[in-house]
C-alpha positions, -999 to +999 in steps of 0.1 A: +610-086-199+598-106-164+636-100-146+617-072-132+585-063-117+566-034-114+573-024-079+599-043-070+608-050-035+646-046-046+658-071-011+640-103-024+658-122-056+645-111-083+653-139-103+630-142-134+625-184-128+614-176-093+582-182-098+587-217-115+614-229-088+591-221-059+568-243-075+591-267-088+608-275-057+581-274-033+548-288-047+557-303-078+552-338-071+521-336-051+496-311-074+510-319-105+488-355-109+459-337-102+465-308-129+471-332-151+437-352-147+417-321-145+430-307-177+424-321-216+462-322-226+477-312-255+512-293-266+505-256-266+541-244-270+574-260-288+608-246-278+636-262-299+631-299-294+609-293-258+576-289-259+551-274-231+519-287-224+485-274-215+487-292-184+519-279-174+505-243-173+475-257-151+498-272-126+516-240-118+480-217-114+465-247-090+498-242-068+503-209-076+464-204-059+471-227-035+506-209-025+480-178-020+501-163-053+476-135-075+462-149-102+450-125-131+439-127-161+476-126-178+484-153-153+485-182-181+502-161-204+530-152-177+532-185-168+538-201-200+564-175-212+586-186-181+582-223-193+592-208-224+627-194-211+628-223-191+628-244-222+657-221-243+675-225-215+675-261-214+680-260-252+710-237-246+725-259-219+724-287-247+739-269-273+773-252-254+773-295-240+766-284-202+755-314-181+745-322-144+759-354-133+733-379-123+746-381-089+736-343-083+701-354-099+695-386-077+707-360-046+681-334-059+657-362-061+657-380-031+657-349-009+624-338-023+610-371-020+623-368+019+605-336+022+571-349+005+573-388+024+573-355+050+547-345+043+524-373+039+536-393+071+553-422+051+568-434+020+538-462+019+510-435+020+532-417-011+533-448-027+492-452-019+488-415-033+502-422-067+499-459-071+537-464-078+568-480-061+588-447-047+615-461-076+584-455-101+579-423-087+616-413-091+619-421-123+588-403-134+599-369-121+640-376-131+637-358-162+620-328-148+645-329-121+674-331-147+663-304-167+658-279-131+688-286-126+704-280-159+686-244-162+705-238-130+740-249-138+734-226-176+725-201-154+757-199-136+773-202-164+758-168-182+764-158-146+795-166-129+817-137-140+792-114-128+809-093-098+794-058-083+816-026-062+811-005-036+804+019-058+776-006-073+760-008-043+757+029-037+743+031-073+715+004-062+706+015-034+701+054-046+684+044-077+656+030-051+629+050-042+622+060-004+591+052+000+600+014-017+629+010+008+621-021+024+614-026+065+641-051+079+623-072+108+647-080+137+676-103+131+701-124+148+732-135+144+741-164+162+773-186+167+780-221+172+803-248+184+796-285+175+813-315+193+811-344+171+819-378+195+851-398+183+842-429+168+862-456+189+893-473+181+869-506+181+844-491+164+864-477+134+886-506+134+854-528+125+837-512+097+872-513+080+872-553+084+841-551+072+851-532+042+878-550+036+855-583+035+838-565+011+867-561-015+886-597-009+846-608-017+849-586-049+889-601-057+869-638-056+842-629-081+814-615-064+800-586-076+808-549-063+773-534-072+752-561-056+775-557-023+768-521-027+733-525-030+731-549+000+751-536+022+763-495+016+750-470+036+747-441+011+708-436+004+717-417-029+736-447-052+727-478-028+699-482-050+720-482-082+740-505-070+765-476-059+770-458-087+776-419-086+773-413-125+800-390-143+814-364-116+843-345-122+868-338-091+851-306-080+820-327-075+838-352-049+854-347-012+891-347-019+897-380+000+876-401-022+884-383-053+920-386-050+918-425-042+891-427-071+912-411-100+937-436-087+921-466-098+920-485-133+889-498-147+875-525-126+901-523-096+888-521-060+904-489-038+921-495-001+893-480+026+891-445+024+885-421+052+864-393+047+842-372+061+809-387+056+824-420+067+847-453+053+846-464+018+859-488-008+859-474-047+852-494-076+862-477-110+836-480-136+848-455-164+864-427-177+856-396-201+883-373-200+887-355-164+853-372-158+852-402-137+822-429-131+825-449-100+808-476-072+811-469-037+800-489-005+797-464+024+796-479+062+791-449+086+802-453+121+777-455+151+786-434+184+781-448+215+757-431+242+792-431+262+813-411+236+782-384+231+787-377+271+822-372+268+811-345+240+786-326+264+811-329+293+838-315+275+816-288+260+809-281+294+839-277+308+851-252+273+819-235+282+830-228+318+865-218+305+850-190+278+824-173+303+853-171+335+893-172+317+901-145+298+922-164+277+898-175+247+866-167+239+839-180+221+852-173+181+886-187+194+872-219+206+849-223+180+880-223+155+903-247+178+874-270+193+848-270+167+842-301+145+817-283+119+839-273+089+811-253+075+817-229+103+847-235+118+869-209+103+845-183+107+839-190+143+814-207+149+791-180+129+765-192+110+754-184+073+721-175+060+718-203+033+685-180+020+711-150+012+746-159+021+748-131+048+755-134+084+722-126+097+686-143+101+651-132+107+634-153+133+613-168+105+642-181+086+658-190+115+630-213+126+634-229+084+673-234+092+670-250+128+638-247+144+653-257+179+678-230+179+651-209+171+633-216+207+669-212+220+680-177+207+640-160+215+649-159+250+686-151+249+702-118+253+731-107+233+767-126+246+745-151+266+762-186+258+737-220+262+741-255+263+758-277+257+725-291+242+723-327+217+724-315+181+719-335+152+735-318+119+724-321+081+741-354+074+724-372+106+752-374+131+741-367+167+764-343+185+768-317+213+768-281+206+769-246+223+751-218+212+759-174+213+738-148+201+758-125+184+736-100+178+703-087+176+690-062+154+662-038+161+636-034+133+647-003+106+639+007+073+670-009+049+700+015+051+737+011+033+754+010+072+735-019+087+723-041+056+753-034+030+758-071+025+721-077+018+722-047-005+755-063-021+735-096-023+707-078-042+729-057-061+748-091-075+710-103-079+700-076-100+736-075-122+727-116-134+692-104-139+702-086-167+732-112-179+705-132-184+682-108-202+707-105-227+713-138-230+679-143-244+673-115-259+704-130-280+693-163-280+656-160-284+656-166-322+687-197-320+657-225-314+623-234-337+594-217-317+558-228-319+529-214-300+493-227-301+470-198-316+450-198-288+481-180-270+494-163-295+476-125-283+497-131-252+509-095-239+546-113-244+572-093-226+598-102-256+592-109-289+590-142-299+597-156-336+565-179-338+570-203-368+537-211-381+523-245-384 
């Protein structure tokens, strides 16, 4: 089976799609034109009702070469047995009716067109590169998207009962051998607190006339998806006219779902507050506890003025924590912080690699290169800033910074990495959910291989129908 390799390094995840969502996520749209031209196509593998192609196996040993991944000679083989689970998955996901909602797929896409515009300096050289509008270019790549996607969420569903003990992760970490016990490079664990500037009383007061413009427009006939397209400020469903797609509540902040599952067909919400901004709500449909909406979003701008008064009364907090006793820097994080993500946990950030608490100084640079320059030359309680931050969703803000902690280099050990050992331990648990899964599944779709692969060194055994 490929869950597991031959000398595992039992800290990475050791998921057996690794290989295809490194790929997937991070070159896909730039190699995969070229594989394609260099290669004469043609279908070399059917799973159920998807088929792989030639081509598809060539993309992933250009980028797997050019990721400075070994190539042997079992490479096309491996390769094309993972599009091969990739495929019963997404023939699985279709049978037990799972589904993404095509809000989650035009997220998924436009953040990997940001990254590759990124890249390339510009949407207009991206658009030079293939020839296409970036629309075009979405479109071309929303199926593949989709169907990533989709292998994840029937992943988590084989998955997501899958818990692990104490006692689990002494079994783990005995079972590994001593001289494969990893070497843990120094770590940090940093806090924050984030002081995001109150939009004015003017300010707020005239993106919800604007809004509600907007809807006595829609109440004389205009039309709610042009106005959307026109005027909303959400990148993600601008473009279709606002639309989300089918989203269920989990999928929405509670603000905007509760005013959403509010509304009739057709009717126009009241401006709704939430955190990424104001919004009216159009209802387009409903499936069950599924709901289909339009939004306009209008985010509010922050005045130079009102980021001052953040860094002067981060200043001042800052002041208080290093000379009263009364609160320190967890304390103030909870009461002063605006960041929800890390709030509660105060101010503490999460590794979104592993879900622990800690951070190499590589990752660290991936996560927020300029904290990164910040926490090399700090020393363990030292408290900085405040300095201008700008978080995930845009918004300039203020923000003091603590190093935690800072780890000294060690070989892995159940005292000082027991939540990365947990983390692995879970890892390794799913890895064999999912082996089961297909070695249960395996046989439940039509398969077809081209002979030429057919004296693949297969790590299960297929049922190859013959044409």
């Amino acid at each position: 089976m490929p869950f597991h390799l031959e000398k595992p390094n039992y800290m990475q995840n050791h998921n057996f799609l690794s290989r295809f969502f490194l790929i997937a996520s991070v070159l896909f749209i730039g190699l995969s034109l070229q594989a394609q031209e260099q290669v004469i196509d043609k279908v070399v593998a059917v799973v159920g009702e998807n088929i792989v192609l030639l081509s598809d196996i060539e993309g992933q040993i250009d980028q797997m070469t050019l990721n400075d991944l070994a190539v042997t000679e079992n490479s096309r083989c491996e390769v094309l047995e993972d599009l091969m689970y990739q495929k019963l998955f997404v023939n699985g996901a279709k049978a037990d009716s799972v589904e993404v909602g095509e809000n989650a797929v035009e997220q998924e896409l436009n953040r990997r067109l940001r990254y590759f515009v990124g890249q390339v300096g510009s949407e207009e050289e991206l658009e030079k590169f293939y020839g296409k509008t970036m629309e075009q270019i979405k479109e071309d790549f929303r199926e593949e998207v989709q169907n990533i996607l989709l292998i994840q969420q029937m992943q988590q569903e084989i998955t997501g009962a899958v818990k692990v003990s104490p006692q689990d992760v002494r079994e783990f970490y005995k079972a590994i051998p001593k001289d494969s016990l990893p070497y843990i490079n120094s770590e940090v664990r940093v806090a924050h607190i984030v002081r995001l500037p109150k939009v004015s009383d003017e300010q707020e007061k005239e993106i919800i006339g604007k809004l509600n413009d907007f809807r006595d427009r829609v109440a004389k006939g205009e039309d709610f998806g042009t106005l959307a397209y026109l005027y909303s400020q959400d990148p993600g469903s601008a473009m279709n006219n606002g639309e989300l797609g089918l989203m269920d509540r989990t999928e929405l902040v509670p603000e905007f779902s509760n005013a959403a599952n509010g509304l009739e067909k057709d009717q126009v919400s009241d401006v709704v507050k939430t955190q990424f901004g104001y919004h009216i709500i159009q209802m387009i449909d409903r499936k069950g506890d599924r709901i289909n909406v339009r939004h306009i979003l209008l985010i509010p701008q922050v005045s130079p003025t009102d980021l001052q008064k953040s860094r002067k009364f981060l200043d001042s907090l800052k002041t208080e924590i290093k000379i009263n006793d009364s609160i320190n820097f967890a304390q103030a994080a909870v009461e002063f912080s605006t960041d929800d993500e890390t709030r509660m946990n105060g101010g503490e950030l999460i590794n979104p690699l592993d879900g622990t608490n800690k951070f190499d100084l590589e990752t660290l640079g991936q996560v927020d290169r300029q904290l990164l320059f910040s926490v090399e030359k700090m020393k363990v309680g030292d408290i900085i800033g405040p300095d201008l931050y700008q978080g995930r969703d845009g918004k300039k803000s203020y923000r003091l910074v603590q190093l935690l902690e800072r780890t000294e280099p060690h070989v892995a050990n159940l005292n000082d990495d027991y939540n990365r050992l947990s983390q692995s331990t879970k890892r390794k648990k799913e890895n064999e959910q999912l082996e089961n899964w297909v070695s249960n599944n395996r046989n439940s779709a039509y398969i077809w291989v081209d002979p030429s692969f057919q004296t693949c060194p297969f790590k299960i055994e297929w049922t190859i129908a013959q044409r």
